[in-house]
Structure formats: C-alpha cells, structure tokens
C-alpha positions as CSV (number, residue, x, y, z in Angstrom):
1,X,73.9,47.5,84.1
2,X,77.4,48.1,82.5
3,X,80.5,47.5,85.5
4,X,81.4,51.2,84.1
5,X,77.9,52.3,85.3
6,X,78.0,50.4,88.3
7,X,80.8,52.3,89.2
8,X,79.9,55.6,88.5
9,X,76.7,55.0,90.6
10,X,79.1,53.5,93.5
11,X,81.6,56.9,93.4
12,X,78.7,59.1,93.0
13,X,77.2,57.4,96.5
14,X,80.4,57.5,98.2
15,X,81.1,61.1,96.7
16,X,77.4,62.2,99.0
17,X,78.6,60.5,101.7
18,X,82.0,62.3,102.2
19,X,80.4,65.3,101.4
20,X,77.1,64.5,103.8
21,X,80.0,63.8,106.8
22,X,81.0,67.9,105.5
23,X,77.6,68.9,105.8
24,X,76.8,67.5,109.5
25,X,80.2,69.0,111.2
26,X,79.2,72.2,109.6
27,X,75.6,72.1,110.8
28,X,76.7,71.3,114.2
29,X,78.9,74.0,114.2
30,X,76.6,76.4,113.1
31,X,73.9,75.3,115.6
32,X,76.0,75.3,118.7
33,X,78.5,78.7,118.1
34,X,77.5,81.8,119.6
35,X,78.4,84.7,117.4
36,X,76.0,85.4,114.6
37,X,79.2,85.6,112.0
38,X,78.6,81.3,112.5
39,X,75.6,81.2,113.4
40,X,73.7,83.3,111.2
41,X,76.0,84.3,108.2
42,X,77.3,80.7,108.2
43,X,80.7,81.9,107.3
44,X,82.5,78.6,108.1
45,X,83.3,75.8,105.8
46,X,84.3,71.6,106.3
47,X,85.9,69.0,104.3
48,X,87.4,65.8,104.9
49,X,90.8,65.0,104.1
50,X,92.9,61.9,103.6
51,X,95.8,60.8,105.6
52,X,98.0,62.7,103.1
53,X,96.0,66.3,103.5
54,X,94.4,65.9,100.0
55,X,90.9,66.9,99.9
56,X,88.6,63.9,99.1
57,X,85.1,66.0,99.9
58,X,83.4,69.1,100.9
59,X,79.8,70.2,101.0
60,X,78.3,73.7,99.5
61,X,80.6,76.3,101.6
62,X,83.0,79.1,101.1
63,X,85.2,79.0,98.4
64,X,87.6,80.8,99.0
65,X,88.0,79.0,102.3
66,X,87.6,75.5,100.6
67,X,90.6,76.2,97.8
68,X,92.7,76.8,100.6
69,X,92.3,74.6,103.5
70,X,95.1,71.7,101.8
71,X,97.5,73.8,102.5
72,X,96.7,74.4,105.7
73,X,96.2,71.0,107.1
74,X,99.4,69.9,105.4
75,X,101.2,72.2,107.0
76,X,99.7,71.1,110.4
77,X,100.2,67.1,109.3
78,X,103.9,68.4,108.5
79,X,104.4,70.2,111.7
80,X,102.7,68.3,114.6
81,X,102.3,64.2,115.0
82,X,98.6,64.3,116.2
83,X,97.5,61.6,117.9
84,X,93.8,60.2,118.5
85,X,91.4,63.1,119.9
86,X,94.0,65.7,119.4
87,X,92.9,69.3,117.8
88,X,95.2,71.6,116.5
89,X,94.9,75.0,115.1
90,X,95.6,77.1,112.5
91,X,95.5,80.8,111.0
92,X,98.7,81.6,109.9
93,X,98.4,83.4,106.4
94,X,101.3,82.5,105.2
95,X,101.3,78.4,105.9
96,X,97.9,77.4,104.3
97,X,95.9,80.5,105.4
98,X,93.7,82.8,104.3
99,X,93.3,85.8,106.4
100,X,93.7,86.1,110.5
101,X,89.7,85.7,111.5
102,X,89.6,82.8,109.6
103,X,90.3,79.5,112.3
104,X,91.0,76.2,111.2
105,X,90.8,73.7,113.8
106,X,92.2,69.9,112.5
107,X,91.5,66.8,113.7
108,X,92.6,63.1,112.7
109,X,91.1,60.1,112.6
110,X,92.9,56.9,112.9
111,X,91.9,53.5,111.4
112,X,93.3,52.0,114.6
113,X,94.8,53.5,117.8
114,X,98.2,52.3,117.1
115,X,98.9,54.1,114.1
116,X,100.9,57.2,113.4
117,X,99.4,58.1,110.1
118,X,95.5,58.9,109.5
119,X,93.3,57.5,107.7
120,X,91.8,60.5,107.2
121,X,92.0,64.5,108.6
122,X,89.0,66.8,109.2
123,X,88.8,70.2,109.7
124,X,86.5,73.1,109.7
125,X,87.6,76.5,109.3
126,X,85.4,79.5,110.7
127,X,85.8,83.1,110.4
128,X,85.5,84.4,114.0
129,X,84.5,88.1,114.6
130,X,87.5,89.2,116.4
131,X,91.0,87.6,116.3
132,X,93.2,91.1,118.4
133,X,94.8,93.1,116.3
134,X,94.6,97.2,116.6
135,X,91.0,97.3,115.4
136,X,88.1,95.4,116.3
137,X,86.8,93.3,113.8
138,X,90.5,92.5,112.7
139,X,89.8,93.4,109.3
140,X,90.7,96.9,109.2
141,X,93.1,98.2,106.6
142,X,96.7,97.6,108.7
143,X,100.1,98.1,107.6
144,X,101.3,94.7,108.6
145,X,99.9,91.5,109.8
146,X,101.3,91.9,113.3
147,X,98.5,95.0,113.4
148,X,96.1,92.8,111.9
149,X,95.6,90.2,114.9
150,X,97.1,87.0,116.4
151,X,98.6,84.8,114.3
152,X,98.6,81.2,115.2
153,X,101.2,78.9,113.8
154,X,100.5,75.1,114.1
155,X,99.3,74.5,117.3
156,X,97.7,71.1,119.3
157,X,94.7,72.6,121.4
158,X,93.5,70.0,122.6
159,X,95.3,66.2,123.7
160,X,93.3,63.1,123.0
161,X,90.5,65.5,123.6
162,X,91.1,67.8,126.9
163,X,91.7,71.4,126.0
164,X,95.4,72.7,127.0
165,X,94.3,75.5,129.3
166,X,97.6,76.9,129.0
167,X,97.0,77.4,125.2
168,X,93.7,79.1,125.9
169,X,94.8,81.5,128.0
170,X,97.2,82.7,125.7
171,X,94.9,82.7,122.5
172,X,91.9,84.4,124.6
173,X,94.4,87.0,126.4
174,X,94.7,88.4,122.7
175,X,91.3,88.7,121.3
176,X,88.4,91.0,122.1
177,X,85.4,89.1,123.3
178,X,86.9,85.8,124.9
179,X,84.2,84.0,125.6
180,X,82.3,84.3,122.3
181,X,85.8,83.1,120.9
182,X,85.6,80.5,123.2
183,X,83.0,79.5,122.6
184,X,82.9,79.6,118.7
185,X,86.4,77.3,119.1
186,X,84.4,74.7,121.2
187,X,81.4,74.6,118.1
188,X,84.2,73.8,115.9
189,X,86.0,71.6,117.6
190,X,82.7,69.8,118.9
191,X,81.9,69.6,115.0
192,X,84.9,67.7,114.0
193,X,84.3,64.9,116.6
194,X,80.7,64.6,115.2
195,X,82.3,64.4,111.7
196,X,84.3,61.9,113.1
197,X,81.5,59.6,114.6
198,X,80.1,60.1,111.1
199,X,82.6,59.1,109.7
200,X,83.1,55.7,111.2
201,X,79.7,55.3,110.7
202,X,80.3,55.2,107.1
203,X,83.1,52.7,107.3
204,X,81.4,50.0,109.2
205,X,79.5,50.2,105.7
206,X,82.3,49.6,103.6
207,X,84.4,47.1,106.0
208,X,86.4,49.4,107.7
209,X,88.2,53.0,107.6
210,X,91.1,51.6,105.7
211,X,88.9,50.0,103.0
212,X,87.2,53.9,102.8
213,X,90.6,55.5,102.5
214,X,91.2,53.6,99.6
215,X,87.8,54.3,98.3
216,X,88.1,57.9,98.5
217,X,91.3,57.6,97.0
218,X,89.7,56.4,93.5
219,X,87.6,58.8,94.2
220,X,90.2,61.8,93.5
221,X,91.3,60.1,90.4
222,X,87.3,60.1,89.1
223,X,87.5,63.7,89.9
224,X,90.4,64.3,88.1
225,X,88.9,62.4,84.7
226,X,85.8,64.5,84.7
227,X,88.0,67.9,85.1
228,X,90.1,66.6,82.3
229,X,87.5,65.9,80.0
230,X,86.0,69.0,80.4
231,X,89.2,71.0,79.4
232,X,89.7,68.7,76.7
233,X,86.1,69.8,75.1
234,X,86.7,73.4,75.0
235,X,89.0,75.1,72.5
236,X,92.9,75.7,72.8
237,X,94.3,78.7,72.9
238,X,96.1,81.2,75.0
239,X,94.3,84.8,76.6
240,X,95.4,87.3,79.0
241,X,93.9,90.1,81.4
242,X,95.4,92.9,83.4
243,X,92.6,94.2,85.8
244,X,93.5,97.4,88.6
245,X,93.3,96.7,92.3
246,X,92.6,100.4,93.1
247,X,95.6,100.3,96.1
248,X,99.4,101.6,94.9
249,X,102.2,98.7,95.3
250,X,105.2,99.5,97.3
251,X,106.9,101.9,94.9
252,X,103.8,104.1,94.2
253,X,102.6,102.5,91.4
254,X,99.0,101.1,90.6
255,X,98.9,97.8,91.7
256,X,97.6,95.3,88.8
257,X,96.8,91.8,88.5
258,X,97.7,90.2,85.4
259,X,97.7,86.5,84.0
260,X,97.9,84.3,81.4
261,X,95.4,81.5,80.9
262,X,96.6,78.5,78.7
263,X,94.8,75.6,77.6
264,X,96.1,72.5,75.8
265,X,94.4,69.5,75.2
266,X,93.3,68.5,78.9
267,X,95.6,70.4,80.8
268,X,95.7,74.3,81.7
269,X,98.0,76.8,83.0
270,X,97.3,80.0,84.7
271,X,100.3,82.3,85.0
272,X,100.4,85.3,87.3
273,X,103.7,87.0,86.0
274,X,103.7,91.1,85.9
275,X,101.1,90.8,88.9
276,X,102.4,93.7,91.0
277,X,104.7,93.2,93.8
278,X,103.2,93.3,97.6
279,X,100.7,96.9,98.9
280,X,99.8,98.1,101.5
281,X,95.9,98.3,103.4
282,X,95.9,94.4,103.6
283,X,94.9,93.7,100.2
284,X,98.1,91.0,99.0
285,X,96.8,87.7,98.5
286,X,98.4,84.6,100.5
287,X,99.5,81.9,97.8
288,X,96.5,79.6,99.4
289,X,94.4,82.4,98.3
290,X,95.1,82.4,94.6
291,X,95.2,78.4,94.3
292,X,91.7,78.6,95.8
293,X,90.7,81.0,93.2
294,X,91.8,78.8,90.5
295,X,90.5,75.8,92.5
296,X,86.9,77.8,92.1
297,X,87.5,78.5,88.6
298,X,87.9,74.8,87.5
299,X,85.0,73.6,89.7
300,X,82.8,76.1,87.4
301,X,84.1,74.5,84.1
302,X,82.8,71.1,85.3
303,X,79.9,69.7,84.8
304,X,77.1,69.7,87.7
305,X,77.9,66.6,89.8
306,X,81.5,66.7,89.6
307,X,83.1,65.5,92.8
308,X,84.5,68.5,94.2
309,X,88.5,67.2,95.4
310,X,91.8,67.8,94.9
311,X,91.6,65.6,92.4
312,X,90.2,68.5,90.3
313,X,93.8,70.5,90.0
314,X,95.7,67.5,89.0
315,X,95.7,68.5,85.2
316,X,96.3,72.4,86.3
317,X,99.5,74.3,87.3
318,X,99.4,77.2,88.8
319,X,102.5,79.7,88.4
320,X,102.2,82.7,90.8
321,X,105.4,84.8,91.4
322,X,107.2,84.7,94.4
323,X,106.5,87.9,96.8
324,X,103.9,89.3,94.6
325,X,100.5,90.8,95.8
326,X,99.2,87.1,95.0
327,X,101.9,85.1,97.1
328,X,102.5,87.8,99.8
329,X,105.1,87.1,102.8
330,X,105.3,88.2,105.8
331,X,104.8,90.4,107.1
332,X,102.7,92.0,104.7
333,X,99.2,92.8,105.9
334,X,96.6,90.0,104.3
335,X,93.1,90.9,105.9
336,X,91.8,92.0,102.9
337,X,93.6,90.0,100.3
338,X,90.8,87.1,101.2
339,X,87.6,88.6,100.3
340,X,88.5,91.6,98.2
341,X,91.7,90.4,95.9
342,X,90.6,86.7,95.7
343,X,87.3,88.3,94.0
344,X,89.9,90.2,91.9
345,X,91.4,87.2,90.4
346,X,88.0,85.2,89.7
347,X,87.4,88.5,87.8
348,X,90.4,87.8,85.4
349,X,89.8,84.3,85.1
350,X,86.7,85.3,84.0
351,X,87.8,88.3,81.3
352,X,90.3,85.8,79.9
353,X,88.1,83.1,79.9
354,X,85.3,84.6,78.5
355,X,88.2,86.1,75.5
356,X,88.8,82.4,74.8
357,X,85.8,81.1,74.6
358,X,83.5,83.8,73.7
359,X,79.9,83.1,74.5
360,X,80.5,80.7,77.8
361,X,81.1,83.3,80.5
362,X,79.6,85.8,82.6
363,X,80.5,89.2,83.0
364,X,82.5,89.9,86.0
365,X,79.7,90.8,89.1
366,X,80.6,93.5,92.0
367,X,83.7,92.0,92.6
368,X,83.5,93.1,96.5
369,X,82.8,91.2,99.6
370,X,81.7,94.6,100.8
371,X,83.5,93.9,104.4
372,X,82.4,96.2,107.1
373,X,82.9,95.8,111.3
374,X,82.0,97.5,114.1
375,X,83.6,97.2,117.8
376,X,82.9,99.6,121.2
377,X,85.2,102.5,121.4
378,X,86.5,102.9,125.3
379,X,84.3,106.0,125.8
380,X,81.1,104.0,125.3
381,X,79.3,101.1,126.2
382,X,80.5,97.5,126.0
383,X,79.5,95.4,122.8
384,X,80.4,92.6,120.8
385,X,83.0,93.1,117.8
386,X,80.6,92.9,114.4
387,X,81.4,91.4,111.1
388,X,79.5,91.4,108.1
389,X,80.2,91.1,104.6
390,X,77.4,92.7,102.3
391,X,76.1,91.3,98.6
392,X,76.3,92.9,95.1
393,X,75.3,92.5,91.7
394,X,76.0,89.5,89.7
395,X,77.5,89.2,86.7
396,X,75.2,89.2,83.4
397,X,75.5,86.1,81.0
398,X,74.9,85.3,77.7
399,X,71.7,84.4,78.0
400,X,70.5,86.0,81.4
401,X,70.6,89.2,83.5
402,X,72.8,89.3,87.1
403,X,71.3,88.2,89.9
404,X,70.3,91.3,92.6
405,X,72.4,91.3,95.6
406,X,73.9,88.1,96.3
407,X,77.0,86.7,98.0
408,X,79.0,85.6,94.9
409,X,82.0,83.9,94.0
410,X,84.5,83.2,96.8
411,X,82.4,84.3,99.2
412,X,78.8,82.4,100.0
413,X,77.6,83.7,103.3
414,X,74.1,85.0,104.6
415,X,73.1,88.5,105.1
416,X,72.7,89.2,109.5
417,X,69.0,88.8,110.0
418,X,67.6,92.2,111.4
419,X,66.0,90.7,114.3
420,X,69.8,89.0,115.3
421,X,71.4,92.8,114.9
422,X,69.0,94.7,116.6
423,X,69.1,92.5,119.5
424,X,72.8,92.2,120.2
425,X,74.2,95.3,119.0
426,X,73.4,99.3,119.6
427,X,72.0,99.5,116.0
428,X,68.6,100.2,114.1
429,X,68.5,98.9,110.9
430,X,66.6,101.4,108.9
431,X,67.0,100.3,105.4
432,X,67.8,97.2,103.4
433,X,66.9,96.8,99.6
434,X,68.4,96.4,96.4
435,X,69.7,99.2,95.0
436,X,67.7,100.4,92.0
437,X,69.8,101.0,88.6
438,X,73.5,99.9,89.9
439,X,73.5,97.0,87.1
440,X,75.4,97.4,83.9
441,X,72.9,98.0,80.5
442,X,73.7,95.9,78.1
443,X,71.5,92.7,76.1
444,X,71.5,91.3,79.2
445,X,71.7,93.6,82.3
446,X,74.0,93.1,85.2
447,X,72.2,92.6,89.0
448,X,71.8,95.5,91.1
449,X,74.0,95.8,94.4
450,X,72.7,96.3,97.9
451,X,71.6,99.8,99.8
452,X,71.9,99.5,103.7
453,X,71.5,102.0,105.8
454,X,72.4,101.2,109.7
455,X,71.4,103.9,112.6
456,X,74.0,103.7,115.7
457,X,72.4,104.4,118.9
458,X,75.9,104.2,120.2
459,X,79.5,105.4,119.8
460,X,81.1,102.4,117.2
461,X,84.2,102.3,115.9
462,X,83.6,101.2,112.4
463,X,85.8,99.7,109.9
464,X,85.5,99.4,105.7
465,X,87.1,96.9,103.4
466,X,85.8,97.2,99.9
467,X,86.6,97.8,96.4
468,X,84.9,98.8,93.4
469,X,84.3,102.4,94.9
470,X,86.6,103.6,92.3
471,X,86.9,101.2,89.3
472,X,83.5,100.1,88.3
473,X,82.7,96.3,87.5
474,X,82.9,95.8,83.5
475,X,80.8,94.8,81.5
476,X,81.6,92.3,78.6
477,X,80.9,91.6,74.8
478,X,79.6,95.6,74.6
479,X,78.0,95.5,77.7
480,X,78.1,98.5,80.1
481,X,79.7,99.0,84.0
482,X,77.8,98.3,86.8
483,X,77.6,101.0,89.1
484,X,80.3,101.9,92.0
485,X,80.2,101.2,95.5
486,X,80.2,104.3,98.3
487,X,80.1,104.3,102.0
488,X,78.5,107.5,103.4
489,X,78.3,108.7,107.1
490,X,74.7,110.9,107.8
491,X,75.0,113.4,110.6
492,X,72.0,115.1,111.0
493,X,71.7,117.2,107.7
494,X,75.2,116.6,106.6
495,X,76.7,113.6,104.2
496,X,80.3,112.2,104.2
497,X,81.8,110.1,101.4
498,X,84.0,107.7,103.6
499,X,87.4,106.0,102.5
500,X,86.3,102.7,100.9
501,X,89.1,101.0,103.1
502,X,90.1,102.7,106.7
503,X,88.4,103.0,110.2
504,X,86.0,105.9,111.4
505,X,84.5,106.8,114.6
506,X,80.5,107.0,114.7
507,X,78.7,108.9,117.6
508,X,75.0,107.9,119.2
509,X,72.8,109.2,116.1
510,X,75.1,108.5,113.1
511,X,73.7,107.0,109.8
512,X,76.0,104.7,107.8
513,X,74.8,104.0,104.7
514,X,76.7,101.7,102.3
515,X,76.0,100.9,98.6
516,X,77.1,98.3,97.1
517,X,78.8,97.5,93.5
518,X,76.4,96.3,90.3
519,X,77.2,93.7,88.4
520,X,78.8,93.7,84.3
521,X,76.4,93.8,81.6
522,X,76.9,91.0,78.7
523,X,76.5,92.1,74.8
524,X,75.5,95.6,73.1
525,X,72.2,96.7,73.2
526,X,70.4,95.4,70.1
C-alpha cells in the first residue's frame, strides 16, 4: 500500500466519522422532538464545525440549510464567548440565516476546560412550525420580516448547560404553540450534547481533541483538491442565464435572476450582477442563501465520495450584489426566499451549466418547495400550527426521465405520513398520488409533480408559498415544459384558483387541493 493510498483510506475514515457524529445528533433530534415538521419530515440538518466556524462534516440533510449554517455560527463565534455547556441560538436572516422557522442552536466543545477557543463547534439547525409572526406557520407572504416572526440575534440559551429561563420566556411569549417549541428546542439542544459525547469518543481514538482538530483540518484541504480537480476536467468557458421569479421588484418591474458562470482552469466564478433589486411577498434571498446554493452546486460537480466541507468553496468566488433580491437586508421579508428563490438559483446554475457543458446536466425539475401551513383561526377550535412542504417533478437528464414527486434540490424532507395528520390535525386526507402528465415531453421526459387533496373538518387558516404556478419549469436541449402548479379551494360544487402565494380562510368542509409543478424534459423528440 502506497503512503498516498494510505492516506486517502485514513481521510476517507475520518471523513465517516465526522459525518457519523452529524448523523447521531440528527437522529436524536428527530427521535426526541415533538412536532411532526422534525419528527416526521425530518426537516433539520447537523454539521460539525472547527474552532474557526469552517465546516469540516455533515451527513445527508438539507441543503440549503447545510450551505448556510458557516455563516451563522461565525457570527455567533464573533458575537458571544461561549463557554463549556453553553447553547446559543440563532435565526436571524441577515447574520448567517436562512429564513425565521429555521433555529440554529450552537454549541462548543473545548479540548480542555481552560480554553477560550474550541476545538470544534456543533450545531443543528431545525425548521420549527411556528416562530410568531402575523400568520401561523410563519411563512406567509409578509411585507417585512418583522411580520414574518421573531427574529433572534445571537443569543446564549443555555450556561454551562442550565437553560436561562428568562430567555425562554421571552422566545416562547412570541410564538404560537410554546410548548411544542419548547420542546423541539430541548431535542436540539439535547442533540448537540450527544454529538458532543460522540465526539470525544472519536478523539480518545486519535489521542485527543486537539490532535482531531488538526485532522479535520487536512481534511478541508483534501476536500478542496478533489473540488479542484474536478473543475479543472471540465471545459473553460464563460455562460449566462436570466430566469423570472414571477414576483415584481420594488419599482414594478419583473423581478429576474441573472448570472454569470466562469470557469478557468480549477477555479470558478458565479456572478449575480443585473439580479433584480429586493420584492416584496418574502421571496429575496439572504446572502447565506445564495452561497449555499452555489455550495450545492459544486457538491454535484464532484465526484461521489467527496468530503462534503468548506473546503469545497475554496477555489470558488461568489459575487452577489449588495441589496439585491439575492443578498436582501433588512428588513425585507425573507420567508420565502429559502425554499422558493434558493430553488431559483440552482435552476440557473443549472441552464448555464448545462450551456457550457452540453450533455452533463439535467433539466431544471419543479423548481418549488410547494410550501403550504395551516394554524386555528380564533373562531374555531384549538390546533397545532402545520408546515409542509410538498414534492415535484424532477428534472430529465441526458440519459434518463425525472424522477415523480420528490423533494429535490435544496430541499430533502419527507412527505407528513397520513396516519401523523389525521391524528393531530382537523384534516382528512382524501388524495395523494402523482400527478399524471405534469412532466415535460421530450427524449427523456421530465417527472410528474404531486396531486393532494386535504378535506378540513375545521375552520384553518391556510397559507401558500409557491412558484411555478405561472412560469412553467423548462425544459432543455428541445425538450418541453413541465406542467404548472395550482392551488384550488372545493366548496361543495364550486372551484377556486387560489393566489400561489397569500393566506385564505377554510370553513369545516372545504377541499384544498394542490398540484404540484413537473419537471423539464431533456432533448427533442426523435
């Protein structure tokens, strides 16, 4: 055995280990939250962190979570000295965050108790069902982020591991359903000390948490070689894509996002200049948002294997412009800019990618998280605030058809088990199948979206986030559209279209019935 193989099969261990210590703090998470958002959608995501807030390792997730989280725990590294057994959190959209549901709750872990800087950081970042805001759910189309929910700069929750009860009080006194909250921040904070305990574990392997910290730090540069090499394989050249957002900007006009992708040798550029400046509805972008969509980008032009780290972005810069939809400030409304625009921008990554090097790339899939939420309106019982984000057709490839109605792209979440929504919520779930003939014709066909159907046995107030009602998903290389989304509401004989982005009240009896977006064929019929 070559020392060059030796090491590769030593990184590649230590790579599964990092990422197994990911894995177990998300498990534990998911097994001891309450809502079904956690528990059953598994819409939460951990990584571990060095001292510095670089990302050495993560486990199979959400991307668009994943991407982002650096920034986030930087900012809390930057703005709090933690000490042993502290937990502080974090959902502010414009420090590191994504959207106001999503939580990120950071804790550090010292090689000895002495120390003021970390050996290493962990944090786990969950979307919870309600964070406040004017509409339950908190992900209702808002026309700033002070409507949207609470906003939680950097903040120590907990002090060498006892909750400040003082801090609770004034998180919980601003969210719908405390004690699910509650409870779903005591899974995650309950998940970072298990990470921890793993991860000393690990280092009584390798001699100690210091000598693991250094490990993980050769680690980022092996991640960084593999993500060079593999730019370095595929052509040079420059492309660009413009793609619609389907909200006006500020001034009136239709929002776009446009870039410019770049590759030279092993390095690449993505430029976001002539992106539109900020809109309204919540769809702008937070600048975490964007670098994670790039992140996800790269991590698809590498191999299978590839340790997924910061490492990864060292060879790319990322130039998006100040106050635009894609680097919103506040206090421009962001709800939506995390599952519906961050979707946007893997679609031009993909258009431009697929321009310069024809033949690699998929078409662009439904492009929509599908978001949808449902809360109890005053004049009706009491209920739990619902989340759910719905799948769509994938993108057709070169050589293959789109997958049918799957979570895709920055979003990789479960579908709410019937049995789970029956039995918490006023609901009957009357219809769930794939929705025949939404995928784009082409050589190879794009997948088909999702048809749902939900019967409320209650009054709801129900809230849509989505996109693709109007613009359909496009297909590539002479391949055709996928199909629209649409969000109808049944009462008795009569049919509604409903806004693909606002709130509406449903009585006892009401069918909503959502359709999701087909994916992009690839090639012209032969």
């Amino acid at each position: 055995m070559t020392s060059r193989a030796g090491q590769a099969i030593e990184l590649a261990l230590l790579r599964e280990l990092l990422e197994s210590v990911a894995d177990e703090m998300a498990t534990v998470c998911m097994r001891t939250a309450v809502s079904p958002n956690i528990k059953e959608r598994r819409d939460l995501s951990a990584a571990v962190f060095d001292g510095a807030g670089r990302m050495v390792a993560h486990a199979a997730h959400i991307p668009v979570h994943l991407g982002a989280m650096p920034l986030s725990v930087r900012t809390v590294l930057g703005t709090i000295a933690l000490g042993p057994g502290d937990v502080a959190l974090i959902n502010d959209p414009y420090a590191g965050g994504t959207h106001l549901p999503d939580i990120t709750a950071v804790l550090p872990v010292f090689a000895h108790p002495r120390e003021r800087t970390p050996a290493f950081v962990l944090g786990v970042r969950a979307h919870h069902a309600d964070v406040g805001g004017a509409v339950p759910g908190s992900m209702a189309p808002q026309g700033d982020v002070f409507a949207e929910g609470l906003r939680i700069p950097p903040l120590r929750w907990m002090r060498a591991g006892v909750e400040d009860r003082d801090v609770t009080a004034l998180l919980f006194a601003n969210m719908r359903d405390p004690d699910e909250r509650h409870a779903d921040l005591a899974a995650q904070a309950g998940a970072l000390r298990r990470g921890r305990r793993r991860l000393e574990h690990i280092a009584e392997r390798e001699g100690s948490l210091s000598a693991l910290a250094t490990k993980s730090r050769v680690l980022l540069a092996y991640a960084t070689r593999i993500a060079r090499a593999a730019l370095h394989e595929l052509p040079d050249g420059t492309e660009t894509a413009e793609l619609p957002l389907e909200v006006p900007d500020v001034h009136g006009d239709p929002a776009v996002i446009r870039l410019a992708l770049t590759k030279r040798g092993s390095r690449l550029e993505v430029d976001f200049d002539g992106t539109s400046p900020p809109v309204g509805l919540g769809m702008n972008a937070t600048e975490a948002v964007t670098h994670s969509a790039v992140y996800y980008f790269l991590r698809c032009l590498c191999p299978p294997g590839t340790p997924a780290n910061d490492g990864l972005m060292d060879g790319v810069h990322v130039r998006v412009p100040a106050g635009s939809l894609l680097a919103a400030d506040a206090p421009h409304p962001v709800a939506g800019g995390n599952v519906e625009t961050s979707q946007r921008i893997v679609d031009a990554l993909w258009l431009a990618a697929g321009s310069l090097w024809p033949g690699r790339m998929p078409a662009p899939g439904s492009g929509s998280m599908s978001n949808w939420t449902f809360g109890p309106v005053a004049d009706g019982p009491s209920f739990p605030t619902y989340y759910e984000t719905l799948p769509g057709g994938g993108g057709a490839g070169p050589a293959w058809d789109g997958a049918d109605a799957i979570q895709q792209h920055m979003t990789n979440t479960r579908s709410t088990p019937t049995e789970a929504l029956e039995a918490r919520w006023p609901v009957r779930v009357e219809r769930m199948t794939r929705r025949p003939d939404s995928g784009g014709p082409g050589r190879h066909v794009g997948g088909t979206g999702l048809l749902r159907e939900i019967r409320f046995l209650a009054p709801a107030q129900v809230a849509c986030l989505m996109t693709r009602h109007d613009e359909a998903p496009p297909g590539v290389a002479g391949g055709g559209p996928g199909a629209r989304g649409g969000v109808r509401l049944v009462r008795g004989a009569h049919a509604q279209r409903l806004e693909a982005r606002g709130a509406v009240r449903l009585e006892a009896g009401d069918l909503l019935r959502i359709e999701t977006p087909g994916g992009g064929g690839w090639g012209a019929r032969v």
